[in-house]
C-alpha positions in Angstrom: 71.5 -48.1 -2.6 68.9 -50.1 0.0 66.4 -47.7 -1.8 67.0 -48.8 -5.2 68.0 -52.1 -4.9 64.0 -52.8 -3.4 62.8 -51.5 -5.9 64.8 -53.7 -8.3 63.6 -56.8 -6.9 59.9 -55.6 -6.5 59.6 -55.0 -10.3 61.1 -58.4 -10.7 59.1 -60.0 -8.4 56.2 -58.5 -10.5 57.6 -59.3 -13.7 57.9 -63.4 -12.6 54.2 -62.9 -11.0 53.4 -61.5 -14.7 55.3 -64.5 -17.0 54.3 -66.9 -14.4 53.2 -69.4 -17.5 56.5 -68.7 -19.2 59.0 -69.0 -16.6 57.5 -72.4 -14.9 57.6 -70.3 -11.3 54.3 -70.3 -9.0 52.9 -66.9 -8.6 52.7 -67.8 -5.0 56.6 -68.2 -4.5 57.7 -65.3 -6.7 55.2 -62.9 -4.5 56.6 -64.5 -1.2 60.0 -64.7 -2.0 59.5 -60.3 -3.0 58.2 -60.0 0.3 60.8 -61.4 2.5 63.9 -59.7 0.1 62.2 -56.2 0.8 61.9 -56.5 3.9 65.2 -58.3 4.2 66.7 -55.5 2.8 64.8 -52.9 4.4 65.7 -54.1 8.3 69.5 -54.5 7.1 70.0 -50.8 6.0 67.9 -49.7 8.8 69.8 -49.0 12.5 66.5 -49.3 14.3 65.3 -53.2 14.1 63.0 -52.5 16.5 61.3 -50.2 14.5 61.6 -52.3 11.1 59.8 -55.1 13.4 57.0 -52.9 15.0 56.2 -51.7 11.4 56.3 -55.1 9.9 53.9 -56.6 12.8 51.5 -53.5 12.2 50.9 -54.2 8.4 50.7 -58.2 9.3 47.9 -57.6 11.3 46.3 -55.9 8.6 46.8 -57.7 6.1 45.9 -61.1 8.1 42.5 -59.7 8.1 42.4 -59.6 4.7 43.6 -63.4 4.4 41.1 -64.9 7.1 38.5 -63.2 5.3 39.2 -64.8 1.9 39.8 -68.4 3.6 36.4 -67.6 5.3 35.1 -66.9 2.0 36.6 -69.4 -0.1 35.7 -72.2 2.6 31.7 -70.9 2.2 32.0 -71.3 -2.0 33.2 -75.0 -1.0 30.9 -76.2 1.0 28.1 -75.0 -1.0 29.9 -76.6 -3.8 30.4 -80.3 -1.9 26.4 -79.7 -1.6 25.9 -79.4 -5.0 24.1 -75.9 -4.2 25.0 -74.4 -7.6 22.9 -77.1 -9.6 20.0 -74.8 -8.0 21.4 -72.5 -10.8 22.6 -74.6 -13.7 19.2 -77.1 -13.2 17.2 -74.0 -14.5 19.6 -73.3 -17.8 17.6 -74.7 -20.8 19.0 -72.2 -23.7 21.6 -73.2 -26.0 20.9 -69.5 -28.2 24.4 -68.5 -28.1 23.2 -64.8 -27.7 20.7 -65.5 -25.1 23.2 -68.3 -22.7 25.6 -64.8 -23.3 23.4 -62.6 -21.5 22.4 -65.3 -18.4 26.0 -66.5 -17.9 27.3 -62.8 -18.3 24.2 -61.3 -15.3 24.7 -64.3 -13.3 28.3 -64.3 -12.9 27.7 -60.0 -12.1 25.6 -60.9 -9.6 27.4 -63.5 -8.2 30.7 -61.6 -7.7 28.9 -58.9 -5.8 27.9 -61.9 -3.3 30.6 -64.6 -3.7 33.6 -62.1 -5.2 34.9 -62.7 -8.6 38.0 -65.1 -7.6 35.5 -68.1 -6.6 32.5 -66.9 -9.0 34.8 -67.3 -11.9 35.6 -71.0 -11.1 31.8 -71.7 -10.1 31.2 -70.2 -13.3 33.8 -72.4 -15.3 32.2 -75.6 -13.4 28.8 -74.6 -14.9 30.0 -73.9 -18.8 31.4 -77.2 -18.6 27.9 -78.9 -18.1 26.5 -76.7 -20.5 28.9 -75.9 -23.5 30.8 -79.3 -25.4 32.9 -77.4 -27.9 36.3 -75.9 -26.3 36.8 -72.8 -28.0 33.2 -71.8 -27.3 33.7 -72.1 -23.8 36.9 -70.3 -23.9 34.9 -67.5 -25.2 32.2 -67.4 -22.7 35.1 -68.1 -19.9 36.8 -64.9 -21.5 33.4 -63.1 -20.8 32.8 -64.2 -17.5 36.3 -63.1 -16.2 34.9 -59.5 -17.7 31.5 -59.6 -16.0 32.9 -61.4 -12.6 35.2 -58.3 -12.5 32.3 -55.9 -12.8 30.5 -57.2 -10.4 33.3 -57.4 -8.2 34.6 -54.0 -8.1 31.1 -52.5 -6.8 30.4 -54.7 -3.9 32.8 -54.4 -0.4 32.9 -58.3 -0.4 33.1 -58.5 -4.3 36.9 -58.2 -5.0 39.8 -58.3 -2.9 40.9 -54.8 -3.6 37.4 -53.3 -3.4 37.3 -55.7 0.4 41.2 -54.4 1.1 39.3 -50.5 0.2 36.6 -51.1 2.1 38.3 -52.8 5.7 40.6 -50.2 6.3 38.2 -47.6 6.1 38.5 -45.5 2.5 35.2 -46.7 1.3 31.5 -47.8 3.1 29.3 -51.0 1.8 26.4 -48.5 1.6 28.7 -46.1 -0.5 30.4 -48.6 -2.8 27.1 -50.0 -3.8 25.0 -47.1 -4.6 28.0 -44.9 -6.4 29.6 -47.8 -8.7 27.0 -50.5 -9.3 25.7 -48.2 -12.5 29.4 -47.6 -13.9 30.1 -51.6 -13.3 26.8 -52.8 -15.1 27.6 -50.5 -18.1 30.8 -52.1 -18.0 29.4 -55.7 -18.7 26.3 -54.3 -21.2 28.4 -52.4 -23.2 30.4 -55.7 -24.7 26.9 -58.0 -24.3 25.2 -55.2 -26.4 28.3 -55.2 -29.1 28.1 -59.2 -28.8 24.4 -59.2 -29.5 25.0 -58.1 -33.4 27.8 -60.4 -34.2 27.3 -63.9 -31.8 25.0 -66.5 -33.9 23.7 -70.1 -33.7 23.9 -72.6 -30.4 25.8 -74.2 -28.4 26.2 -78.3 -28.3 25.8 -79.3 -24.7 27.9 -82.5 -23.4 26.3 -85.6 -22.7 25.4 -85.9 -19.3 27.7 -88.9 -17.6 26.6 -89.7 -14.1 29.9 -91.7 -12.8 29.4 -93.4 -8.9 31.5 -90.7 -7.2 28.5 -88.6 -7.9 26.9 -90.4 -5.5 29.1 -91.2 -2.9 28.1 -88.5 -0.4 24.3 -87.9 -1.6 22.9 -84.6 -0.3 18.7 -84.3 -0.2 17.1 -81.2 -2.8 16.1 -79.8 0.6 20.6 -79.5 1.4 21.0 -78.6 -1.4 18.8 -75.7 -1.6 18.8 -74.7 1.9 22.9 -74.8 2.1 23.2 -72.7 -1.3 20.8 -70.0 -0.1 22.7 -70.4 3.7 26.2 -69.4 2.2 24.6 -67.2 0.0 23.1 -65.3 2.9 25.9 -65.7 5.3 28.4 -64.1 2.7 25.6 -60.9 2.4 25.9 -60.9 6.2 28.8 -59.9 6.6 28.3 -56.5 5.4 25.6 -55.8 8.2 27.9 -57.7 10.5 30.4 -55.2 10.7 28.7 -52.3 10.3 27.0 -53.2 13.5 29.3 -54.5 16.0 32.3 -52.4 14.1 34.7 -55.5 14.2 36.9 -57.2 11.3 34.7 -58.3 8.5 36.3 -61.7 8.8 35.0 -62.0 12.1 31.4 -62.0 10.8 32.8 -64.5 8.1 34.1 -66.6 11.0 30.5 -66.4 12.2 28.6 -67.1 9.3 30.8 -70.4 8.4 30.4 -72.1 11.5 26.5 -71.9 11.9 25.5 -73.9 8.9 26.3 -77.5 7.8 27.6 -78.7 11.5 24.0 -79.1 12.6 22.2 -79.7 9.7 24.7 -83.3 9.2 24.7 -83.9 13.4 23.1 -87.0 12.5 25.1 -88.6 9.6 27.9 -90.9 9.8 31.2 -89.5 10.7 32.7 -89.7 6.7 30.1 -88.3 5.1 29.9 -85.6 7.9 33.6 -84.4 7.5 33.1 -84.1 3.5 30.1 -81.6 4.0 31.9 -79.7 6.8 34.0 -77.1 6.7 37.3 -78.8 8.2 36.4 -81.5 5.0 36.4 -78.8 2.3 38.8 -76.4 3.8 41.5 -78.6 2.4 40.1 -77.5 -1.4 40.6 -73.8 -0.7 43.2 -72.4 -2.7 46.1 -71.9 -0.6 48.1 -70.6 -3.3 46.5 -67.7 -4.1 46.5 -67.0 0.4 49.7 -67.1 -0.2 50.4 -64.9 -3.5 47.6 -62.4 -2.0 50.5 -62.4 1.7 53.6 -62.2 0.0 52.9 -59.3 -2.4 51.0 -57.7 0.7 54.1 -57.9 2.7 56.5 -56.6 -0.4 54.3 -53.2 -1.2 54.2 -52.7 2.8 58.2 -52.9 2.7 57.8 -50.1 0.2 55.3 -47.6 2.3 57.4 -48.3 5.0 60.9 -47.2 3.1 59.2 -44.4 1.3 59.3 -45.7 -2.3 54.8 -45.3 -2.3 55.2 -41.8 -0.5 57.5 -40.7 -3.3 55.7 -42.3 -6.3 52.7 -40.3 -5.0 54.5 -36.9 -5.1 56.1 -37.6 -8.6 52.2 -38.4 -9.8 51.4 -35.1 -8.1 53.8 -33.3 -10.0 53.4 -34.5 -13.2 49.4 -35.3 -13.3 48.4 -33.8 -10.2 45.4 -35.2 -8.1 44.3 -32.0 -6.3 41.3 -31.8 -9.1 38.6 -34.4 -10.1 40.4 -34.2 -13.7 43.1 -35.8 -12.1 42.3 -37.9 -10.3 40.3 -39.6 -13.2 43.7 -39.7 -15.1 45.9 -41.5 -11.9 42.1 -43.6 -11.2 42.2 -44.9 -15.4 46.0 -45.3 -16.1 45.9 -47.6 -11.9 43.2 -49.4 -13.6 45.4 -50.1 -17.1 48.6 -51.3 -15.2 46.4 -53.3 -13.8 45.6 -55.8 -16.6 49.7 -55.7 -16.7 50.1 -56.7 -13.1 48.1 -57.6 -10.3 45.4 -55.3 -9.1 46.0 -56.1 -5.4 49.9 -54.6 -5.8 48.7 -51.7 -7.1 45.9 -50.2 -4.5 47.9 -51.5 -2.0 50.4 -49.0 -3.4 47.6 -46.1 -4.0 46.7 -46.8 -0.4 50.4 -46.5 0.9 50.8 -43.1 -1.6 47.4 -41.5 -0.4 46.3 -40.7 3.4 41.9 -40.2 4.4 41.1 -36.5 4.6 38.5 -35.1 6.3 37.2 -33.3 3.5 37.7 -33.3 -0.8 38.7 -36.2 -2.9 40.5 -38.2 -0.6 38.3 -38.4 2.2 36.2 -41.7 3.3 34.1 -42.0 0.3 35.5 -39.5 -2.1 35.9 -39.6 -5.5 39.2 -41.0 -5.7 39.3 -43.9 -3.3 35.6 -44.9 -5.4 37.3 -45.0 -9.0 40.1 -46.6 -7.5 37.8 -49.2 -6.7 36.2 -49.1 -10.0 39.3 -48.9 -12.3 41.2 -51.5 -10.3 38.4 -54.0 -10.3 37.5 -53.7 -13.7 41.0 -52.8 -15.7 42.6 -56.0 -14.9 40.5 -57.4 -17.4 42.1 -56.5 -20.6 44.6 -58.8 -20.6 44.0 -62.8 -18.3 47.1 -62.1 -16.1 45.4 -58.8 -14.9 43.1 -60.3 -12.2 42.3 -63.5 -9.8 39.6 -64.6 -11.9 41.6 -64.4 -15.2 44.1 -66.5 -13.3 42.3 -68.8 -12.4 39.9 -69.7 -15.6 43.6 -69.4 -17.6 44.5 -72.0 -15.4 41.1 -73.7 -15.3 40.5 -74.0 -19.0 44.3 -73.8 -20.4 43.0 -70.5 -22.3 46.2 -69.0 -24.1 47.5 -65.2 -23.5 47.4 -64.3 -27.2 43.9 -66.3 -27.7 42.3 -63.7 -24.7 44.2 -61.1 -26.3 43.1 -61.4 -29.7 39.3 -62.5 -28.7 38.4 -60.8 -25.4 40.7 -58.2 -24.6 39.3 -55.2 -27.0 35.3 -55.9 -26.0 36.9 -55.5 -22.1 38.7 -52.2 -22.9 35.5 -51.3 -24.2 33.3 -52.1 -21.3 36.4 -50.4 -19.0 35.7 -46.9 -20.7 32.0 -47.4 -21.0 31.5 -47.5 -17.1 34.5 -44.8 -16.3 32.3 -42.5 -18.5 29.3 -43.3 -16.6 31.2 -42.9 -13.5 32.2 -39.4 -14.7 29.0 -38.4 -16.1 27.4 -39.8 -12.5 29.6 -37.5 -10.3 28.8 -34.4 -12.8 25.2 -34.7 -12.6 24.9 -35.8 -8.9 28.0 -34.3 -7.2 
């Protein structure tokens, strides 16, 4: 009955998470009430609390790796923002070519995501359209495009995407390996659409007129801030990589590290108010707690699941009806994870393959293998198809006020393309080089 009845309220949880716009309930509440239920239920029908507690303090540890990493993240974005960094970027865009803005908006928010991950590149990215683009549905479209090249970008780099950065902590994936094997298959993935958009996108953009208001100027920041903070967080994010792999401790430790060394004594010398805006303490309370919080609660609700045996029995009915004891296989369960995943979070659903699947020492499930890379591929990239299928959808649908059935109609095919595009190149990469 226990069994069952979690179950039950996960797929609700996951269906209010889903019609979040519709029902008028925060994301962030419906994943943390789903959390506490499960477990609720799970420690009620269990005679050994002491067990239920052991297991639910091992997968908090875990996952509060995960969260002090974002926040480390997220903080970084900020305080480059509060410096203006990114009009290092947007000073440089002269083009109003529809076609040609496509193709530098599209690479720069790939690149970006690799360094910045596609949750904060997506709303840098919405920031920037809005200085460049007037008209609203235009923007929409080219918001709609950079949720699908964020997304690529994401899914090959270990700091890119939170499920790629969930793959990559606990050990199923390497940086080194994540970047060499899927960077091709992601790239296809944004070229294929920006090819197809080539032959049908004409004429310019209108870009707005340029208001300068005083809050622009309340907490000036020198060319030299701006330019050495931007390329600062830029670096500091890429360190973190290198961090761990050399000292072999939490990636958000090397976060920790690389967000405290920066604007503290560069500003040592500036009044106290404008110091605390440029700080981290100032723009840590910009983050977006929310999504901390969605990211913990659905955490917490798929652990209650590997912990009750719902994930260890999922895996074995996949097993039985698809089977992932072949590569053929595996690319089936790797594509359909990465469909469900424009449906419903991505971070539910490899936090699910990882509670279904254990590391071998050899084949396609060891550290590296086949599966645990499409996994990172398909999950990144799928949720695209539809704007509630990822963070950076989320967040621009919020951002912009960009309607389900407008994404739908106008992004969502060009995304399924792209999503097939790079799967085949992943396939057709593992024949040739495997």
């Amino acid at each position: 009955m226990t069994y069952t009845l979690m179950l039950v309220i996960f797929v609700l949880g996951y269906a209010a998470i889903a019609f979040e716009h519709q029902l008028k309930i925060d994301k962030a509440a419906a994943a943390l009430v789903t959390g506490v239920l499960t477990w609720t239920l799970y420690i009620l029908a269990s005679q050994h609390y002491h067990e239920v507690e052991e297991h639910l303090l091992h997968h908090l540890s875990e996952i509060s790796s995960i969260l002090f990493f974002l926040i480390g993240a997220m903080t970084i974005v900020e305080l480059v923002d509060a410096h203006e960094g990114f009009s290092v970027i947007t000073d440089r865009i002269k083009t109003t070519n529809k076609v040609k803005l496509l193709w530098i908006i599209g690479l720069l928010s790939f690149f970006f995501s690799a360094a910045l991950d596609n949750l904060t590149t997506s709303i840098v990215m919405v920031s920037l359209l809005r200085k460049l683009i007037a008209d609203q549905k235009d923007r929409w479209f080219f918001v709609g495009m950079v949720v699908v090249a964020a997304n690529a970008g994401g899914a090959w780099s270990p700091i890119g995407d939170v499920t790629t950065t969930m793959l990559w902590i606990k050990g199923h994936i390497t940086a080194s390996s994540v970047i060499t094997e899927l960077i091709v298959p992601s790239l296809f993935t944004l070229l294929t659409p920006l090819a197809i958009l080539s032959f049908r996108l004409k004429g310019n953009v209108s870009r707005p007129q340029r208001v300068e208001t005083a809050e622009h100027y309340l907490d000036p920041t020198t060319p030299f801030e701006r330019n050495f903070v931007f390329i600062a967080g830029v670096a500091g994010l890429i360190f973190v990589p290198v961090f761990k792999t050399v000292t072999h401790l939490p990636p958000f430790m090397g976060m920790m590290l690389s967000l405290w060394l920066i604007t503290d004594i560069l500003h040592r010398r500036k009044p106290t108010a404008v110091k605390h805006h440029l700080s981290p303490l100032g723009v840590l309370q910009k983050i977006d707690t929310p999504s901390v919080l969605f990211f913990l609660g659905i955490l917490l609700a798929v652990a209650s699941l590997q912990s009750m045996g719902q994930l260890g029995d999922l895996a074995a009915a996949l097993d039985s009806s698809i089977g992932t004891d072949t590569k053929e296989g595996v690319y089936i369960v790797g594509t359909i994870i990465g469909l469900l995943s424009s449906i419903v979070d991505n971070v539910p659903l490899v936090a699910a393959a990882m509670g279904m699947y254990d590391i071998t020492e050899t084949g396609l499930f060891m550290q590296d293998g086949t599966f645990w890379q499409f996994l990172a591929y398909c999950a990144g990239t799928g949720g695209s198809a539809l704007i509630i299928g990822s963070a950076a959808g989320v967040a621009v649908m919020g951002l912009e006020k960009i309607d389900f059935g407008w994404y739908l109609k106008n992004i969502s095919l060009y995304a399924l393309v792209g999503y097939f595009a790079g799967a085949g190149i992943y396939v057709l990469q593992n024949m040739i080089f495997s």
